[in-house]
TINUPA-571687 format. One record per residue (C-alpha): x, y, z. Coordinates in steps of 0.25 Angstrom, whole numbers, plus 5000, padded with zeros to 4 digits. Example, Ala and Ser with C-alpha at 12.3 -4.5 7.8 and 13.67 -1.06 7.14 Angstrom:
<pts>
x = 5049&y = 4982&z = 5031 .
x = 5055&y = 4996&z = 5029 .
</pts>
This chain:
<pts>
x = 4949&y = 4887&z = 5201 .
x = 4948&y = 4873&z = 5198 .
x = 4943&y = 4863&z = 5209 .
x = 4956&y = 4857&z = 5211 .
x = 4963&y = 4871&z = 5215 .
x = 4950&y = 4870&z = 5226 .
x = 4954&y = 4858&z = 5231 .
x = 4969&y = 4861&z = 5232 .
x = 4965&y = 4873&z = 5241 .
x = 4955&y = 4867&z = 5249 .
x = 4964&y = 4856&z = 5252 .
x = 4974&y = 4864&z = 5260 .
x = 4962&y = 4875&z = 5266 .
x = 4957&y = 4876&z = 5278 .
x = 4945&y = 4885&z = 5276 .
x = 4936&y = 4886&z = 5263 .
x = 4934&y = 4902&z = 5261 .
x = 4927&y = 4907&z = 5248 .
x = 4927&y = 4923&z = 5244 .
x = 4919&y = 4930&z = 5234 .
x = 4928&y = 4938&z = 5224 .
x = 4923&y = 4951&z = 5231 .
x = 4930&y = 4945&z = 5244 .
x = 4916&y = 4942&z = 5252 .
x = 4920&y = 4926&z = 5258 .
x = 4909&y = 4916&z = 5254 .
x = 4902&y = 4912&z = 5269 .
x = 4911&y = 4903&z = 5275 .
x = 4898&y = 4895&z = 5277 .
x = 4895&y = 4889&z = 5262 .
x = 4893&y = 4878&z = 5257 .
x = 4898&y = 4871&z = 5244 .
x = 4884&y = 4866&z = 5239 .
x = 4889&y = 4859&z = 5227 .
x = 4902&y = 4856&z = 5220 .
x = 4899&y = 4851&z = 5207 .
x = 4903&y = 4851&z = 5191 .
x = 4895&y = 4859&z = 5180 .
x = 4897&y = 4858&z = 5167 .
x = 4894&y = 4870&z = 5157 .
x = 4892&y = 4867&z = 5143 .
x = 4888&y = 4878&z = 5135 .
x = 4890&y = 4883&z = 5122 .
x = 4895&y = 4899&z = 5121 .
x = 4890&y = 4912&z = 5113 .
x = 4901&y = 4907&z = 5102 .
x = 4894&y = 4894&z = 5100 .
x = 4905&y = 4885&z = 5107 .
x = 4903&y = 4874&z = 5117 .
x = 4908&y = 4875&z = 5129 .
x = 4909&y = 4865&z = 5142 .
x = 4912&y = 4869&z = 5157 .
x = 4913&y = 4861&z = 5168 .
x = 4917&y = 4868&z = 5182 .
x = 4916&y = 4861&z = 5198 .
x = 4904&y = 4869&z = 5203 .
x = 4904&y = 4873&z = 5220 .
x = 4891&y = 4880&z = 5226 .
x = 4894&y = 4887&z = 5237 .
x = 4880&y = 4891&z = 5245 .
x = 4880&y = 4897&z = 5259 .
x = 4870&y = 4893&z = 5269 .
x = 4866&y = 4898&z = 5283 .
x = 4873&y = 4888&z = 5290 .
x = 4883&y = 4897&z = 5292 .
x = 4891&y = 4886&z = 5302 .
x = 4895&y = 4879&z = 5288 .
x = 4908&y = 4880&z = 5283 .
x = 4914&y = 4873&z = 5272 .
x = 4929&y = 4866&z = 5272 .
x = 4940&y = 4864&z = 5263 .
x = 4938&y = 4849&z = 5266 .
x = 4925&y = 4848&z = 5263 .
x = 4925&y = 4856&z = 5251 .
x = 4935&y = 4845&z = 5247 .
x = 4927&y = 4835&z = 5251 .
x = 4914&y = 4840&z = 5243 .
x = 4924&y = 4842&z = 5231 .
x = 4930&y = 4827&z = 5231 .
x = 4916&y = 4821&z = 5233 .
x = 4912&y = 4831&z = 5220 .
x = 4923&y = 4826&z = 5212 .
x = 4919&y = 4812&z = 5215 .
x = 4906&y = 4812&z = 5213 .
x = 4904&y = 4822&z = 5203 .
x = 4917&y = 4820&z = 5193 .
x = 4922&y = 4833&z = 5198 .
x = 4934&y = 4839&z = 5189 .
x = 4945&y = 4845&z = 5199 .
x = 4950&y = 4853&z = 5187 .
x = 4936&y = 4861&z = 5186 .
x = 4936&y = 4875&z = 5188 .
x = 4926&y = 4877&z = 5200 .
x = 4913&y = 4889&z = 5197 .
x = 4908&y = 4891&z = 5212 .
x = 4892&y = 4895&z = 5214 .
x = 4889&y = 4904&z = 5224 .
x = 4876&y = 4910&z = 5227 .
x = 4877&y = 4926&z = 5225 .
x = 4866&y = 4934&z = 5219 .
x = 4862&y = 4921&z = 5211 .
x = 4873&y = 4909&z = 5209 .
x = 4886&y = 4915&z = 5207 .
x = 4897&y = 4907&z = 5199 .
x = 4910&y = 4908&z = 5204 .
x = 4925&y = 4903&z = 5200 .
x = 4935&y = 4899&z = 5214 .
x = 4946&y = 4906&z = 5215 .
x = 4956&y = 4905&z = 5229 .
x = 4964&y = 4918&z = 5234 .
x = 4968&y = 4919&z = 5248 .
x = 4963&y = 4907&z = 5255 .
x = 4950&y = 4909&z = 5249 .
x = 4942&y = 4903&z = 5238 .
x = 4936&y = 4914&z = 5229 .
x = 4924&y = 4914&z = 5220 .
x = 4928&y = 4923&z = 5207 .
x = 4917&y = 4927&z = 5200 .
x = 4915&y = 4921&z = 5186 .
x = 4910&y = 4929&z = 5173 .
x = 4903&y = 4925&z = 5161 .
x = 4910&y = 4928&z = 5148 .
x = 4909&y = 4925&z = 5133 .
x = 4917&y = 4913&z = 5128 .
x = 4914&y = 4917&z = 5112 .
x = 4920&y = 4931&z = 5114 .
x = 4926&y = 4929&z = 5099 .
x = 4911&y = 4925&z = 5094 .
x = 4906&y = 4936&z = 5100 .
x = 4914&y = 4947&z = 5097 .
x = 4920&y = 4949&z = 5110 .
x = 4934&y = 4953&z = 5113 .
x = 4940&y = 4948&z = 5126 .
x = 4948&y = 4962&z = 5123 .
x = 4943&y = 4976&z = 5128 .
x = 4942&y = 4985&z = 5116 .
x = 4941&y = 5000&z = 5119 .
x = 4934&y = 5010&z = 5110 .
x = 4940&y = 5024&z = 5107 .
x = 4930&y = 5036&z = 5111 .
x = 4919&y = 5038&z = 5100 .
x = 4925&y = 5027&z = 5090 .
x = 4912&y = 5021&z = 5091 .
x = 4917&y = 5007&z = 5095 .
x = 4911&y = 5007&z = 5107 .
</pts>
């Protein structure tokens, strides 16, 4: 979801709720530690360059469990980041939230909700590398497999 989809939706909300794909809601009591921009440049398995640039949020929860963070003020966090950081509002957002160690995320929105969909490393040089994006199945004892 790209930053300007969030704003739209946190301009007309009244509550700011975040889920875990598995359905478990994020503690109404986090905080948005950071909103910034990361840029990833990196060359893949197949020897090509690659550049990434994404609007990074980190969500941490405390024990102030009397916090609670508004679509307002989310807005306001994002506008002063865009201001002072030269944030894109067509950047995708990754979202880090602490699980067994830091989790990266995509934002997703279903039901009222924000959603953090769980994101999945993958090769971009399949062709390189002999991959198929195909599955292949192998007939019984033809050795294929």
């Amino acid at each position: 979801m790209k930053l300007s989809e969030i704003k739209k939706i946190l301009s007309v909300s009244k509550n700011l709720t975040i889920k875990l794909e598995n359905g478990n809601l994020v503690p109404e009591h986090f905080h948005i530690t950071e909103v910034g921009s990361i840029s990833k440049n990196f060359i893949d398995c197949g020897g090509t360059v690659r550049n990434e640039k994404v609007v990074n949020f980190q969500l941490w929860e405390a024990n102030d469990t009397d916090h609670r963070l508004k679509p307002q003020k989310l807005l306001n966090i994002i506008a002063l980041s865009e201001k002072k950081l030269g944030i894109d509002e067509n950047l995708e957002v990754e979202v880090e939230y602490q699980a067994d160690t830091i989790g990266k995320y995509e934002m997703g929105f279903q039901n009222g909700n924000f959603i953090l969909l769980s994101k999945q490393t993958n090769c971009l040089a399949k062709d390189n590398c002999g991959i198929s994006d195909q599955k292949t199945s192998c007939a019984p004892n033809s050795g294929c497999c």
